[in-house]
N, C-alpha and C positions, 0 to 999 in steps of 0.2 A: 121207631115203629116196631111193632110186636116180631112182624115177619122176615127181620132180615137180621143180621149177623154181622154187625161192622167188626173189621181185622185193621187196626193200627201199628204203626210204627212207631220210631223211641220220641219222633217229633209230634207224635199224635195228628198225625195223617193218617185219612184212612186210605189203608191198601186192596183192600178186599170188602165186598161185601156181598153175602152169601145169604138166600131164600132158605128158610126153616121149614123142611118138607113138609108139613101140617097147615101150613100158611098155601098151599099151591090149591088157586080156586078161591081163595079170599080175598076181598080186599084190594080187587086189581092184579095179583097175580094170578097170572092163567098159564106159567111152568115152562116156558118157551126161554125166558134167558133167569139160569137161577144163580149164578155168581158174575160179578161186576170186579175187574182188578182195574189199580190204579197204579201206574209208574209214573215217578217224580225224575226229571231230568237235577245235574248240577244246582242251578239256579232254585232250584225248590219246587218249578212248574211241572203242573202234572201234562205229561208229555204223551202218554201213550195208555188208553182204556180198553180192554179187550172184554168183550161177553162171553159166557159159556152154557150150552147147556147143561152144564152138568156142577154140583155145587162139588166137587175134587179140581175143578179146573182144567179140565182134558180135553174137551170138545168145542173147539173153538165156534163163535158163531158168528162175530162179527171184532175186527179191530180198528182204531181208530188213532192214530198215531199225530199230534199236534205240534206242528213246525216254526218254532218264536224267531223273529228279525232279530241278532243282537242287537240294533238299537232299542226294541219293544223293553227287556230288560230293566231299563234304568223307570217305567211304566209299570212297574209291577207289583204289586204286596200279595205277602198271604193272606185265602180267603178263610170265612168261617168254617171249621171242621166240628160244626156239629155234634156228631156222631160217636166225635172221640172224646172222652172226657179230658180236658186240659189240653187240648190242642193250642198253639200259640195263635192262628187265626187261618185266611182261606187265601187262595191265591189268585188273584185278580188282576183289572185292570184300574190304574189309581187315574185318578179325573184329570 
């Protein structure tokens, strides 16, 4: 999408994604959370998503922290990472 800003890591996860301040008022953004981070636990699952209003990452607005059974583990692939080019895939639940 034109309006956002994906920030990857070396495994092409995305860790950030960040509102293009010219994009605020388009397109569905209306400026209320303009950077999305993503923290990956050990296992490769993304564990912990924080909002900001602010695309520096300062002002927190909401976080959301994801608690896995070590049983669930042996249930899990990575999901599509889109966003990244060459990402290995996305982190899911497998069937």
């Amino acid at each position: 999408m034109s309006h956002v800003h994906p920030n990857c890591d070396t495994l092409g996860r995305q860790i950030s994604d960040t509102v293009i301040p010219m994009a605020i008022g388009r397109a569905g953004v209306n400026g209320s959370i303009l950077r999305i981070d993503t923290a990956y636990n050990s296992q490769g699952l993304a564990y912990l998503l924080t909002s900001y209003a602010d695309t520096a990452g300062t002002q927190i607005v909401n976080q959301v922290e994801n608690i896995y059974n070590p049983g669930d583990a042996a249930h899990m692939r990575p999901l599509a990472a889109e966003a990244c080019p060459g990402a290995p895939g996305d982190f899911g639940i497998l069937p």
